[in-house]
C-alpha positions in Angstrom: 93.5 125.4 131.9 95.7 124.2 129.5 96.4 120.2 128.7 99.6 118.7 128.4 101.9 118.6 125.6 102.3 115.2 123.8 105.5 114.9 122.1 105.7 112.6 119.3 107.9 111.5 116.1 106.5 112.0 112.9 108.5 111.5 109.5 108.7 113.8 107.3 110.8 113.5 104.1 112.7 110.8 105.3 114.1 112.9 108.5 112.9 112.0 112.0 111.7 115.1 113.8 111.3 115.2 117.8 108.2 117.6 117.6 106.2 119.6 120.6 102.3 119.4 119.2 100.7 121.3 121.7 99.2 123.1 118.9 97.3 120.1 117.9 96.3 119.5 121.7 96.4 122.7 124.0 92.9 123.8 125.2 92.6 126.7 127.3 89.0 126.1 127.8 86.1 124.3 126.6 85.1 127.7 124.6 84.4 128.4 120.9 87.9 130.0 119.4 89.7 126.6 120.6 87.4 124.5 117.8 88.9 123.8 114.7 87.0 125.2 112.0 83.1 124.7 112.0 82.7 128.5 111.9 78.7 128.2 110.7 77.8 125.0 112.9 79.5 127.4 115.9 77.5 129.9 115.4 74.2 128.0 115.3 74.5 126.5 118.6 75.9 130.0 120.1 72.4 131.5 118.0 70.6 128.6 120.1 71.4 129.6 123.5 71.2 133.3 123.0 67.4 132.9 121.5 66.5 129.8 124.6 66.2 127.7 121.5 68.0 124.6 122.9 65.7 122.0 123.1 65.5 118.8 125.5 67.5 116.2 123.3 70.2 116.5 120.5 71.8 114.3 118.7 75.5 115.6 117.2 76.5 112.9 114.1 79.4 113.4 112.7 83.5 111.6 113.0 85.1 112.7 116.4 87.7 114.2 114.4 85.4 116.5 113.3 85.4 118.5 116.5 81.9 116.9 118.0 83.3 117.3 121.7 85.1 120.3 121.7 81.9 121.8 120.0 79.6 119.9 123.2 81.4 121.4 125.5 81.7 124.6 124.1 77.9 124.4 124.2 77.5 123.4 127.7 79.5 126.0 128.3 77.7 128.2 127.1 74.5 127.2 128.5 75.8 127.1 132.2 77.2 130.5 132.0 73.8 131.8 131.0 72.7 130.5 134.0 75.9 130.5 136.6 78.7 132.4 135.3 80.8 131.2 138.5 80.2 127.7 137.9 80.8 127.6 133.9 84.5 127.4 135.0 84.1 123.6 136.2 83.1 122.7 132.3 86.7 122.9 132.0 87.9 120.2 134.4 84.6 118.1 133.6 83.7 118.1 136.9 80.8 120.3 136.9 78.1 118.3 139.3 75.3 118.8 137.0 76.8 117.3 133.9 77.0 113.6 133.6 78.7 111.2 130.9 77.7 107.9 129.9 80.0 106.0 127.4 80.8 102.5 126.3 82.1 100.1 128.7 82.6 96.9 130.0 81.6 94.9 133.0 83.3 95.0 136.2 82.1 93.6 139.3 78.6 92.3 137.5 78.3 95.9 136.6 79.0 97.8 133.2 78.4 101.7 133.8 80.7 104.6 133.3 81.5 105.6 136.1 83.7 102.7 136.8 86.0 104.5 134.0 84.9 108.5 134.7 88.5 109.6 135.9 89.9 107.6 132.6 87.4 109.1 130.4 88.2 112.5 131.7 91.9 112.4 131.4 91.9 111.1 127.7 89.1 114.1 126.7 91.3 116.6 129.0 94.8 115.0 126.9 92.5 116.0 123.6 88.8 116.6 123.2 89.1 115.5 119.7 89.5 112.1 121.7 92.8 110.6 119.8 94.3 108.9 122.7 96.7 110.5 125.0 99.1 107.4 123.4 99.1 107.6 119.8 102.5 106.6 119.4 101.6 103.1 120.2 98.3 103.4 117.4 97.7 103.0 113.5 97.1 105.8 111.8 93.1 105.6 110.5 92.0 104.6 114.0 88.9 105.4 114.9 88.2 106.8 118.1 86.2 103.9 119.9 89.3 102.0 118.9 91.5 104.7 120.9 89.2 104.4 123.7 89.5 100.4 123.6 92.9 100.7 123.7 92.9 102.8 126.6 91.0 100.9 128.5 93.3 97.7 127.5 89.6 96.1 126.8 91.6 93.0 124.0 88.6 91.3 122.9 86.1 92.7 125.4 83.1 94.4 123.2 82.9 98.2 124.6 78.8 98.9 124.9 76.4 101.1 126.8 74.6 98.3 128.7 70.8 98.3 130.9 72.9 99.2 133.9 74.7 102.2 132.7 70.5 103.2 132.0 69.7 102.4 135.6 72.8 104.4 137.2 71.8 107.0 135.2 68.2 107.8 135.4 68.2 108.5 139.2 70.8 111.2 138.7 68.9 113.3 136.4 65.9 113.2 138.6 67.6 115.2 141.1 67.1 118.6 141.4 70.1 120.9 140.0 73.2 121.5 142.4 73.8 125.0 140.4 70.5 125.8 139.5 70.9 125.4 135.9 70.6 122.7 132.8 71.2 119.2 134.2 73.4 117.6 131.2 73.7 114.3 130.4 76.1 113.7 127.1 75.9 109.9 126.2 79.1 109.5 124.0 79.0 107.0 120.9 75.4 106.2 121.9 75.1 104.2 119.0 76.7 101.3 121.9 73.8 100.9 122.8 71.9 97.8 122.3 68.4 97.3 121.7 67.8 96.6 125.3 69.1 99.6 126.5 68.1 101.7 124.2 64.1 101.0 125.2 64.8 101.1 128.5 66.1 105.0 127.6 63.4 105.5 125.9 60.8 106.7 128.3 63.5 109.1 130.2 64.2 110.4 126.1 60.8 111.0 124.9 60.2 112.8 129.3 63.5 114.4 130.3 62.7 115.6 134.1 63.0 119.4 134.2 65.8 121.5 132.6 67.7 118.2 131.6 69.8 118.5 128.5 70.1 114.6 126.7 73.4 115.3 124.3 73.9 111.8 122.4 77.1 111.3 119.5 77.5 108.7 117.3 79.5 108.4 113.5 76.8 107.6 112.1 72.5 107.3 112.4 73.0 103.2 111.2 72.9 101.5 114.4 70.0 103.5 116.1 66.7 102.1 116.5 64.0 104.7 114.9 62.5 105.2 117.9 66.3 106.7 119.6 66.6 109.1 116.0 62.9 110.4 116.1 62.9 111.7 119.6 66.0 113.6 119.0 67.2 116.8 116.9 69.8 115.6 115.0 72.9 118.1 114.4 75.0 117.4 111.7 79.2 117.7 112.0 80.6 118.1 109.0 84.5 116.9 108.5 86.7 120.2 109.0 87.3 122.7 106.1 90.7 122.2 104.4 91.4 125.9 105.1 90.7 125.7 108.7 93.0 122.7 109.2 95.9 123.9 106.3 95.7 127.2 109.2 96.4 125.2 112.2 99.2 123.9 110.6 100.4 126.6 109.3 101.1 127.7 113.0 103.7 125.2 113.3 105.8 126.2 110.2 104.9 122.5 108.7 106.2 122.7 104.9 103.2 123.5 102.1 103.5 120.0 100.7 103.9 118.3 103.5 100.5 120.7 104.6 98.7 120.0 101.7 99.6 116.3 101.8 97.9 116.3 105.3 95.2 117.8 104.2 94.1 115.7 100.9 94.8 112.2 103.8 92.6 113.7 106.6 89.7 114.6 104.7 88.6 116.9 107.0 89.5 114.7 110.1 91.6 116.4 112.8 92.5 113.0 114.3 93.4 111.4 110.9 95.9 115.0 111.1 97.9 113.8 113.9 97.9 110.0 113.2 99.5 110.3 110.1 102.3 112.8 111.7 102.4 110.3 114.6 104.5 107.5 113.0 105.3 106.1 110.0 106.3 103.0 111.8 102.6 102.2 113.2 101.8 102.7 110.0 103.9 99.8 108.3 102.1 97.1 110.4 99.0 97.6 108.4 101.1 98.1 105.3 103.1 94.6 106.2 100.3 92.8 106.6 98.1 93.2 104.0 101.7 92.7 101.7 101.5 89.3 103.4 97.6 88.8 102.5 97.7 89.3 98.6 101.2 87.7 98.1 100.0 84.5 100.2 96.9 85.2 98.1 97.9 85.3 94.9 100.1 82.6 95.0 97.5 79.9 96.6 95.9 79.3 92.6 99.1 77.6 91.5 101.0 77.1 95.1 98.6 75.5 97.3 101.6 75.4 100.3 100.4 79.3 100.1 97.0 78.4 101.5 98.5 77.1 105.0 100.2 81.0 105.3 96.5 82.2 104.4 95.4 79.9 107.6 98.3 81.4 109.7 97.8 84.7 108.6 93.9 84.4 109.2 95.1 83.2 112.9 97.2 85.9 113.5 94.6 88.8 112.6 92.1 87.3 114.5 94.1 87.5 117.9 93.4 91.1 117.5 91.0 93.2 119.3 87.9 93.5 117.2 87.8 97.6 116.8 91.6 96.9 115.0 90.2 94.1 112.9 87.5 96.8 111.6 90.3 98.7 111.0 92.5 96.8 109.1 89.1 96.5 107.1 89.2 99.5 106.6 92.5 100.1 105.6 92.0 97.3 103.0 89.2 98.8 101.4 91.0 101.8 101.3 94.4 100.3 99.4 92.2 98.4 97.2 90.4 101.5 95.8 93.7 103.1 95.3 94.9 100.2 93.5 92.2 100.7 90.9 92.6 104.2 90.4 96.4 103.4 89.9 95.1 100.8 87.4 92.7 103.5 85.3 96.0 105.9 85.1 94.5 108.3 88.0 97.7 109.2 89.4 96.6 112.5 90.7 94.4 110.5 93.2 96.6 108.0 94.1 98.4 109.4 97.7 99.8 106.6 98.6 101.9 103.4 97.2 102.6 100.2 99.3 106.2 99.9 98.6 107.9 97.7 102.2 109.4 94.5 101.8 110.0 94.6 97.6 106.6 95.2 97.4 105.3 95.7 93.2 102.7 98.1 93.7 102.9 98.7 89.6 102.2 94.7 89.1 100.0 94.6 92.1 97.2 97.4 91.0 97.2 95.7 87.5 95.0 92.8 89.2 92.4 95.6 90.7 89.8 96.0 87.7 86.2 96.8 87.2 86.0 93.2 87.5 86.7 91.8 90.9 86.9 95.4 92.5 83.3 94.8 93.8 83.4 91.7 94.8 86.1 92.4 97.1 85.1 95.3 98.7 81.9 93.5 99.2 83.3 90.6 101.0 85.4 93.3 103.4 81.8 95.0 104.2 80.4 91.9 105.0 83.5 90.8 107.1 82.8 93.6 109.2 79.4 93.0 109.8 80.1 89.4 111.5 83.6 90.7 113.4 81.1 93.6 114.9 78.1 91.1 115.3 81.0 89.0 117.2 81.4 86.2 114.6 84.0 83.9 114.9 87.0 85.7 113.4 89.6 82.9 113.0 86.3 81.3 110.9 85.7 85.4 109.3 89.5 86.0 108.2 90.1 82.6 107.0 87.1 83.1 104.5 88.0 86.4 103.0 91.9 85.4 102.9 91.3 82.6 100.7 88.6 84.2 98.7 90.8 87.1 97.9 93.1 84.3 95.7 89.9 83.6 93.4 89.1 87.5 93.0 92.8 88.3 92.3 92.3 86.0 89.0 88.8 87.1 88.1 89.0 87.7 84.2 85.2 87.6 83.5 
């Protein structure tokens, strides 16, 4: 089947272009040659079901961008038409009746399980099984994906998780016996959401899947798992996309080499980071805006202490934000910070990007980013983002860093 075009605007050289991407979105299955790149990873998996090597429960790590869906559901694929060529097809729709998908949520009617949100879930992985939401044109590019998803599910300030219930609904489902015969398949999407709660009340079913069950868990990263979840699992790594892989599917498009190989060094490997940056150049300038605002109000609060009531406003204004775009903005601030110092120690060749909206002096600016205070900064971001994400008070959380940015800003010694 193939997925709907999205049609976006992306700027390019100061032009706006109206431009079809159903290059960057059109599936015509859930089979191998539609994966970008991962040509080695690809052929382990494919090695795994031809040899009845696939064990009980796998853990994929890796960005989303990085194709760890698309490759999933290649592999169920695969597996069910081992078993039931005739019913392989349904992979394609994701409504097979033997494959089952839990995900973050949040509670509705005193209950917080998927399937509340399954037809949601399925459009936004049919729209793209790279999972950057169906509307990207509202998004900032460097989203991550559980932000995409938050988005679509218009969640604000609600914290996405996989709760105790979603475990519960679950369970019973995979004790069944198979509708098609075959592999029973349960793929537990950023499963890393769950809590420590939930994740020993999985534990049992993890350590004894019931008969020809298939437990396929994703998450970014192995941080938030307890040892218990990681140990019990083989863990697959996805690696971000090769440059030549991605400079190819651009390629197709007729997408000018420097504008290509600008992609390419911004991505870093991440097919979602690909169309986020071509998505708008506008979403990008609220990020951009607002940290202008934060080091101006910043810097001016030493000698200007009228500056610290914008910090307070600012400070109130961030934390009205969801708490997966806070992360973000994090992010993002790390990111321009790091730049900034490389622009300081004459790196030019690895400086892609200069904040230049609103009069902005990135020359003067990037002059204050030193050896010096550079640590101190990001450190305070990382430990920003551990309260927003442990759900600390973020009016409290942005006020602290906004006015501790003015001291670091003047750090000499």
């Amino acid at each position: 089947m193939k997925y709907n075009t999205l049609i976006i605007i992306f700027f390019i050289n100061n032009l706006f272009f109206l431009a079809n991407i159903s290059f960057l979105l059109t599936f015509e299955a859930m089979n191998w040659d539609n994966i970008i790149g991962q040509d080695a990873l690809k052929k382990q998996l494919q090695e795994s079901v031809k040899n009845n090597r696939i064990g009980q429960a796998l853990l994929f790590v890796g960005q989303e961008g990085y194709g760890i869906l698309p490759l999933i559901l290649a592999f169920c694929r695969e597996i069910i038409s081992m078993e039931n060529p005739e019913s392989a097809i349904k992979i394609d729709s994701l409504n097979h009746i033997d494959m089952h998908f839990s995900f973050p949520t949040y509670k509705i009617d005193k209950k917080n399980i998927s399937s509340s949100f399954i037809n949601i879930f399925r459009e936004q992985v049919l729209s793209n099984p790279y999972f950057l939401s169906r509307k990207i044109i509202t998004f900032l590019a460097w989203t991550n994906t559980l932000e995409d998803w938050t988005n679509t599910l218009k969640s604000k300030n609600k914290q996405l998780i996989i709760s105790t219930d979603e475990i519960e609904n679950i369970i019973p489902k995979l004790r069944l016996k198979s509708y098609e015969g075959g592999h029973k398949i349960l793929i537990i999407w950023n499963a890393d959401r769950m809590n420590d709660d939930t994740a020993n009340k999985f534990l049992k079913t993890l350590e004894e899947p019931p008969e020809k069950t298939l437990i396929i868990l994703t998450a970014n990263s192995l941080d938030n798992f307890l040892p218990t979840i990681t140990s019990r699992t083989q863990i697959i790594e996805v690696k971000n996309i090769d440059d030549e892989a991605i400079k190819n599917q651009l390629e197709k498009q007729n997408i000018d080499e420097n504008t290509i190989q600008n992609l390419i060094f911004q991505a870093q490997g991440n097919w979602n980071n690909v169309l986020k940056i071509l998505s708008s150049q506008n979403i990008e300038n609220k990020f951009e805006e607002h940290f202008i605002k934060w080091v101006r109000y910043a810097f001016n609060a030493k000698t200007k202490p009228q500056y610290l009531k914008e910090i307070l406003l600012w400070a109130d204004d961030t934390s009205s934000w969801n708490r997966e775009t806070q992360k973000h903005f994090l992010n993002y601030a790390s990111e321009i910070f790091r730049l900034a110092l490389l622009e300081n120690y004459t790196a030019q060749s690895l400086v892609y990007k200069k904040l230049k909206i609103n009069n902005f002096k990135w020359d003067s600016f990037s002059k204050f980013i030193n050896g010096i205070n550079i640590q101190n900064i990001l450190e305070e971001i990382s430990e920003a983002n551990n309260h927003i994400t442990r759900n600390g008070n973020a009016k409290i959380i942005w006020t602290d860093l906004g006015i501790k940015l003015t001291r670091f800003l003047h750090k000499k010694t």
